[in-house]
FIZAMI-881866 format. One record per atom (N, C-alpha, C, O): residue in one letter; atom name; x, y, z. Coordinates in Angstrom, 2 decimals, always signed. Layout:
<tivos>
+--------+-------+---------+---------+---------+
! residu ! atome !      px !      py !      pz !
+--------+-------+---------+---------+---------+
!      A !    CA !       X !       Y !       Z !
...
+--------+-------+---------+---------+---------+
</tivos>
This chain:
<tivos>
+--------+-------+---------+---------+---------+
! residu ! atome !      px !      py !      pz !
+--------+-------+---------+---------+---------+
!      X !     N !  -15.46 !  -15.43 !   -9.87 !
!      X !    CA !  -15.38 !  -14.33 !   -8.93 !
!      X !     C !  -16.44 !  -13.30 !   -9.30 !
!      X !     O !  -16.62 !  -12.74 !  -10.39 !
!      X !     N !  -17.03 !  -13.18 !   -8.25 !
!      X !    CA !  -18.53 !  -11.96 !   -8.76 !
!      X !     C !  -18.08 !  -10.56 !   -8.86 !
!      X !     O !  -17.46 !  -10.18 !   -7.87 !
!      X !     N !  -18.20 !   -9.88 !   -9.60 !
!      X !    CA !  -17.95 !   -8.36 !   -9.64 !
!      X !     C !  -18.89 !   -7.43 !   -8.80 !
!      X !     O !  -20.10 !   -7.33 !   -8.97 !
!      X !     N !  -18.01 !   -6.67 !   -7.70 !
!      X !    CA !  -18.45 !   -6.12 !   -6.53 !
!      X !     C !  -18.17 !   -4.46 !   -6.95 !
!      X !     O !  -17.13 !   -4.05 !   -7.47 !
!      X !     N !  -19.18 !   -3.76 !   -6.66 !
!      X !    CA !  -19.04 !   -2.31 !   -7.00 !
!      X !     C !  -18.26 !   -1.78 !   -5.98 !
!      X !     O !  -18.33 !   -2.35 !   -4.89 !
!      X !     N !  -17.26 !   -0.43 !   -6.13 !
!      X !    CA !  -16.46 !   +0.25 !   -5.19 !
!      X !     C !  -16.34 !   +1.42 !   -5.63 !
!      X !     O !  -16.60 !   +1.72 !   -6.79 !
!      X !     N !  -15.95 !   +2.21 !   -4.76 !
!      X !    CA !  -15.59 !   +3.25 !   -4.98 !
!      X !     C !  -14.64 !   +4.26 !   -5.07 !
!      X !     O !  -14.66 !   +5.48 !   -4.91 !
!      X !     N !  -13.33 !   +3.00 !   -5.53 !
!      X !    CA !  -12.83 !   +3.75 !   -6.07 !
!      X !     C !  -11.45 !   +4.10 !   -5.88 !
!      X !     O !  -10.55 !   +4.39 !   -6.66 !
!      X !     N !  -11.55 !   +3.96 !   -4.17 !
!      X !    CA !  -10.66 !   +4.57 !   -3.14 !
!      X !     C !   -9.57 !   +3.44 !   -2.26 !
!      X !     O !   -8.74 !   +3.78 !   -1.42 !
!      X !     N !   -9.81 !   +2.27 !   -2.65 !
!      X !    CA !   -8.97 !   +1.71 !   -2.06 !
!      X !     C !   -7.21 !   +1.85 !   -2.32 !
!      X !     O !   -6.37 !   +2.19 !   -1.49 !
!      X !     N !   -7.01 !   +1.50 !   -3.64 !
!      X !    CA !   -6.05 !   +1.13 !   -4.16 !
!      X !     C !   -5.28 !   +3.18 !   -3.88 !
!      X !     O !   -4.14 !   +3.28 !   -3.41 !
!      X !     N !   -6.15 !   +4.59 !   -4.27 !
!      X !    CA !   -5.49 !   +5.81 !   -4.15 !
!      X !     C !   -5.03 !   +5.77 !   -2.44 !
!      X !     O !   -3.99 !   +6.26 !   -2.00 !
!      X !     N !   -5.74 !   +5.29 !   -1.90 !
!      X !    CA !   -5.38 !   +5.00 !   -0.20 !
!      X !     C !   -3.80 !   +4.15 !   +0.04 !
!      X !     O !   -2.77 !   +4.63 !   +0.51 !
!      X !     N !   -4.00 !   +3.01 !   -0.37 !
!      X !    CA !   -3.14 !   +2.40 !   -0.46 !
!      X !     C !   -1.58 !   +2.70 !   -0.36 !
!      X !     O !   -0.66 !   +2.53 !   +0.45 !
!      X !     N !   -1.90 !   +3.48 !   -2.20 !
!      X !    CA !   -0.57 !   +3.61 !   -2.61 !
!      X !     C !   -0.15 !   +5.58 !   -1.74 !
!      X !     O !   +0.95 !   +6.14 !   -1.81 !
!      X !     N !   -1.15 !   +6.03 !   -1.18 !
!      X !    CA !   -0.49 !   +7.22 !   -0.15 !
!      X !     C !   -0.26 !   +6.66 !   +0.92 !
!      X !     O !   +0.61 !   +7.30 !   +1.51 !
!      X !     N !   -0.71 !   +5.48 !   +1.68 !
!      X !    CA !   +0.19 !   +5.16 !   +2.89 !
!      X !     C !   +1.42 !   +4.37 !   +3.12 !
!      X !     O !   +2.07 !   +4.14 !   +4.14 !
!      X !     N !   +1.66 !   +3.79 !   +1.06 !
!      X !    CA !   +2.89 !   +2.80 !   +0.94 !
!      X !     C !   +3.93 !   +4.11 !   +0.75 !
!      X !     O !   +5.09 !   +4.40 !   +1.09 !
!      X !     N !   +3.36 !   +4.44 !   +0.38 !
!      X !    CA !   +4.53 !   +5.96 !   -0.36 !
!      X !     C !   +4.97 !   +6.82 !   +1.01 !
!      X !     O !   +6.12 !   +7.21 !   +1.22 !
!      X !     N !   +3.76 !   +7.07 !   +1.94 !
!      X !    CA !   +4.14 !   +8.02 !   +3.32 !
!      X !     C !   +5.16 !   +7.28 !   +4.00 !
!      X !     O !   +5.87 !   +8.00 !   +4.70 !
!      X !     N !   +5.50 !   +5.83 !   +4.01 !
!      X !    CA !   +6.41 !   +5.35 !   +4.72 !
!      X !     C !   +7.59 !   +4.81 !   +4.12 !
!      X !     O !   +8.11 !   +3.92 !   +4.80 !
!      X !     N !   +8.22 !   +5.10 !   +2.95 !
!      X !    CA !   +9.01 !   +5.03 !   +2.27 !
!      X !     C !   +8.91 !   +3.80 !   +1.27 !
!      X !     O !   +9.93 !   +3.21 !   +0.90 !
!      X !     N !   +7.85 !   +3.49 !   +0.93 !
!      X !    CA !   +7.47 !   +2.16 !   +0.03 !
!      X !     C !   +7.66 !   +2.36 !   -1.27 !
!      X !     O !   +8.12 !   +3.37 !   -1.80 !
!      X !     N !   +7.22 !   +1.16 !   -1.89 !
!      X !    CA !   +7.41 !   +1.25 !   -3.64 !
!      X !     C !   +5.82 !   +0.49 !   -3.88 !
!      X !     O !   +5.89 !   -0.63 !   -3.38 !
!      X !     N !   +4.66 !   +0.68 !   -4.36 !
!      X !    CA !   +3.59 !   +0.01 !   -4.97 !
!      X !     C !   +3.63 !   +0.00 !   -6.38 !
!      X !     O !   +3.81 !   +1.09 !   -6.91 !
!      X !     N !   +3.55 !   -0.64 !   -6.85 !
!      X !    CA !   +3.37 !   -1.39 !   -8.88 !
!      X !     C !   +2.37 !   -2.56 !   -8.70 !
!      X !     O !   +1.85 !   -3.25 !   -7.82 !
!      X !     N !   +2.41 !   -2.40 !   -9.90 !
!      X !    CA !   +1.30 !   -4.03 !  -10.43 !
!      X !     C !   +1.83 !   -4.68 !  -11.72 !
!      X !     O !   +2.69 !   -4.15 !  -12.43 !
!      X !     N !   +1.38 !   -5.63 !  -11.92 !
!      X !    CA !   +1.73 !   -6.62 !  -12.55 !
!      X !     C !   +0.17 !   -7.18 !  -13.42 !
!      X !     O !   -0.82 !   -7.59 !  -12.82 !
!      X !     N !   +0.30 !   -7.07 !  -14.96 !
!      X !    CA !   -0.84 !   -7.13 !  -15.67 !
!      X !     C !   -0.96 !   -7.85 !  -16.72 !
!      X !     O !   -0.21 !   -7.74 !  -17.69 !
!      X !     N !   -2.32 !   -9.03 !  -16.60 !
!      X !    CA !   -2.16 !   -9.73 !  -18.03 !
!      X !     C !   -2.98 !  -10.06 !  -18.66 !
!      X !     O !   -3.68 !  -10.99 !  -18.27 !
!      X !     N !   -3.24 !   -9.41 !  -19.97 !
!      X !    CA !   -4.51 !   -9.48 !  -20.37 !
!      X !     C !   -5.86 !  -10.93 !  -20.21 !
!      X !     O !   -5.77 !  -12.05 !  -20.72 !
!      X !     N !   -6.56 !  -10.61 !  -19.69 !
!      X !    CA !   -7.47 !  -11.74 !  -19.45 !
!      X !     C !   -7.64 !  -12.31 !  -18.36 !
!      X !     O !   -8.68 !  -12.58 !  -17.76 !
!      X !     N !   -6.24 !  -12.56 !  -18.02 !
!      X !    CA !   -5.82 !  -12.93 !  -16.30 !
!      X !     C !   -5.84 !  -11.92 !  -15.04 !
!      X !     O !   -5.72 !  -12.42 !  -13.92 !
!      X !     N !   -5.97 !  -10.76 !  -15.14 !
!      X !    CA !   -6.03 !   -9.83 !  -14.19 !
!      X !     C !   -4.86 !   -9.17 !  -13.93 !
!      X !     O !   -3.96 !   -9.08 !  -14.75 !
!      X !     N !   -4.83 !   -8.71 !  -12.86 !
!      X !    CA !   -3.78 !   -7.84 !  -12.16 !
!      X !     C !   -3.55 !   -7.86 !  -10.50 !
!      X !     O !   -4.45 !   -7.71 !   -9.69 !
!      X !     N !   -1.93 !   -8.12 !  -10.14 !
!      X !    CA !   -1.53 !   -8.17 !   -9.16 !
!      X !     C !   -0.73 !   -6.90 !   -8.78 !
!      X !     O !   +0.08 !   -6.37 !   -9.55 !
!      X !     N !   -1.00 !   -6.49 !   -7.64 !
!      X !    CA !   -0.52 !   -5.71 !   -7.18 !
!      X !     C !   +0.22 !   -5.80 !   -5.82 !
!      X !     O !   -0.18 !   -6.20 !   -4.73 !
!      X !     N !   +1.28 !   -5.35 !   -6.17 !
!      X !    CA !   +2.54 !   -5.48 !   -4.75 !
!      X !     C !   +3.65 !   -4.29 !   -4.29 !
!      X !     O !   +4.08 !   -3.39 !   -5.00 !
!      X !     N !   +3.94 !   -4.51 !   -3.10 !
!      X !    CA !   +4.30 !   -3.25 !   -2.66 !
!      X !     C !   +4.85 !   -3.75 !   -1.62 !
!      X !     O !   +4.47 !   -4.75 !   -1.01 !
!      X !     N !   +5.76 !   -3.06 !   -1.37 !
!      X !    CA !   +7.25 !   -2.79 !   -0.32 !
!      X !     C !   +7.11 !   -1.82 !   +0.65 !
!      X !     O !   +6.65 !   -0.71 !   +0.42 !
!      X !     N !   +7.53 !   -2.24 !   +1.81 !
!      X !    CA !   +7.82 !   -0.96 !   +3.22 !
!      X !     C !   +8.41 !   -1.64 !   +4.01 !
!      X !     O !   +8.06 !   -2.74 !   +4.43 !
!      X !     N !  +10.18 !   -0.51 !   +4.49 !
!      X !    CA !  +10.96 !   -0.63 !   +4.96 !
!      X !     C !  +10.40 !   -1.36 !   +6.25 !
!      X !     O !   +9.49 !   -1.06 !   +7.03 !
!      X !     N !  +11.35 !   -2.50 !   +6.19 !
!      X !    CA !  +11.28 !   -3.22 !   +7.70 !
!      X !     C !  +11.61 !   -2.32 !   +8.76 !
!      X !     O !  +11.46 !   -2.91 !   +9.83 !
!      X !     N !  +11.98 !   -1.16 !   +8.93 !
!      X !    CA !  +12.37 !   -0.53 !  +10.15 !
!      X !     C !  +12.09 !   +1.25 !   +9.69 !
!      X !     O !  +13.09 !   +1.93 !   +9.49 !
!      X !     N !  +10.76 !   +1.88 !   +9.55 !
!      X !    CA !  +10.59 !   +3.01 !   +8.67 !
!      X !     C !  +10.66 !   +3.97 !   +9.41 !
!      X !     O !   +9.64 !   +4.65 !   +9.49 !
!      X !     N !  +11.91 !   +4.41 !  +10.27 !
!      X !    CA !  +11.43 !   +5.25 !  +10.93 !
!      X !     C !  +11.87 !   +6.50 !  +10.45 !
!      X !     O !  +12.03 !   +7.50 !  +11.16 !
!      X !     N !  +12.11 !   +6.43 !   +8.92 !
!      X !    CA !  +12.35 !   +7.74 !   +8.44 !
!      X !     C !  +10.93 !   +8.39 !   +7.73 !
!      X !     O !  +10.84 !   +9.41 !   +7.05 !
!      X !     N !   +9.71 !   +7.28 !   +8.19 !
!      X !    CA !   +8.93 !   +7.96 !   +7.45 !
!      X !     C !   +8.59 !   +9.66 !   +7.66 !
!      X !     O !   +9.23 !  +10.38 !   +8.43 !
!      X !     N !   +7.47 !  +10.12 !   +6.80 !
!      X !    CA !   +7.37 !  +11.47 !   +6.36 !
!      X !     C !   +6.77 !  +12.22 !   +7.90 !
!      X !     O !   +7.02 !  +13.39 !   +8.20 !
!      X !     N !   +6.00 !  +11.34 !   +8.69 !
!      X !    CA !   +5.77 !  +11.19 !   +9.84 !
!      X !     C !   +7.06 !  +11.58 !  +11.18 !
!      X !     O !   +7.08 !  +12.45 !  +12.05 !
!      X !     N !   +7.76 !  +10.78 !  +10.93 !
!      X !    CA !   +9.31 !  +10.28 !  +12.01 !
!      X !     C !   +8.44 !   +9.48 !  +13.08 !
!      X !     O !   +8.66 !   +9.94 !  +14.20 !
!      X !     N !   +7.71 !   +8.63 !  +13.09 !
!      X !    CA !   +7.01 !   +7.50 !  +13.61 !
!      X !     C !   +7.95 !   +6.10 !  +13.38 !
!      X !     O !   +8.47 !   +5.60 !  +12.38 !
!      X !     N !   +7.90 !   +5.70 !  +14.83 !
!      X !    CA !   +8.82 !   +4.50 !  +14.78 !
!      X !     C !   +7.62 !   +3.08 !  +14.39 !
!      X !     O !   +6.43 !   +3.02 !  +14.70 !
!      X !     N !   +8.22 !   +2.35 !  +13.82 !
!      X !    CA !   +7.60 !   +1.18 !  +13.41 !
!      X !     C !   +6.83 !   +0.83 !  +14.81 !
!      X !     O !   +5.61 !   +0.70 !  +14.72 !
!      X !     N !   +7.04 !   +0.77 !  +15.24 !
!      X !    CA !   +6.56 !   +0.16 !  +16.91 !
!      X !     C !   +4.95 !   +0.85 !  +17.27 !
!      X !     O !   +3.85 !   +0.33 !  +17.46 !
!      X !     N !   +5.38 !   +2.04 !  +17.25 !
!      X !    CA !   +4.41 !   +3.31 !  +17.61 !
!      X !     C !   +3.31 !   +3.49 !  +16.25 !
!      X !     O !   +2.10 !   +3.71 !  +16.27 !
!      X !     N !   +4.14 !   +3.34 !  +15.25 !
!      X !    CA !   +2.75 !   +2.93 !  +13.51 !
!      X !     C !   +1.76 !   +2.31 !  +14.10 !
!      X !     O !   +0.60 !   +2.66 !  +14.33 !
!      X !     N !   +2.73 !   +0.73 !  +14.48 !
!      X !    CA !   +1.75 !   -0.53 !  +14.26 !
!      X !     C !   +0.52 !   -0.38 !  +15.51 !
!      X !     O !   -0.53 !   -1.02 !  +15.58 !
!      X !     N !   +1.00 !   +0.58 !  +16.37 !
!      X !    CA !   -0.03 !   +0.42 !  +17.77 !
!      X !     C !   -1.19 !   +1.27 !  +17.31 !
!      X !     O !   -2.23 !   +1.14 !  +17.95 !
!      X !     N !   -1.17 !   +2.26 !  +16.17 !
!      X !    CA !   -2.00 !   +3.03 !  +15.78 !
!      X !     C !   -3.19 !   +2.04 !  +15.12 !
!      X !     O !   -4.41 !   +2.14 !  +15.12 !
!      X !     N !   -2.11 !   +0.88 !  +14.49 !
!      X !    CA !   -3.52 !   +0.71 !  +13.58 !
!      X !     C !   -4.29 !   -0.72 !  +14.82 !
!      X !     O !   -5.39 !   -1.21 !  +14.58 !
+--------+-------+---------+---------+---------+
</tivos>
C-alpha cells in the first residue's frame, strides 16, 4: 500500500459528524498491522443535535 500525503482532516471530520448524530467512533490497533477504525449511528437518529430525521440527513448528502 503506497503512502499518500493528507491533511489531516478526515478522520477530525468524521468523528464530529459520528458524534453530531448520536454515534460512538474508536479504533482498533496493532502494532505493525495497522489500525481499524469503526463507528456506530443510530438506525433511526432523529434525536440528533440537529432534530433532522434520518430521511431528510440522507437527502442532504
Amino acid at each position: 500500500m503506497a503512502s499518500k500525503p493528507g491533511n489531516g482532516l478526515g478522520l477530525a471530520l468524521t468523528k464530529r459528524i459520528v458524534e453530531l448524530h448520536g454515534g460512538k467512533i474508536w479504533f482498533k490497533s496493532k502494532i505493525g498491522k495497522g489500525s481499524t477504525f469503526v463507528f456506530t449511528i443510530p438506525k433511526d437518529f432523529t434525536s440528533n443535535k440537529f432534530g433532522m430525521s434520518t430521511e431528510y440527513f440522507l437527502k442532504l448528502l
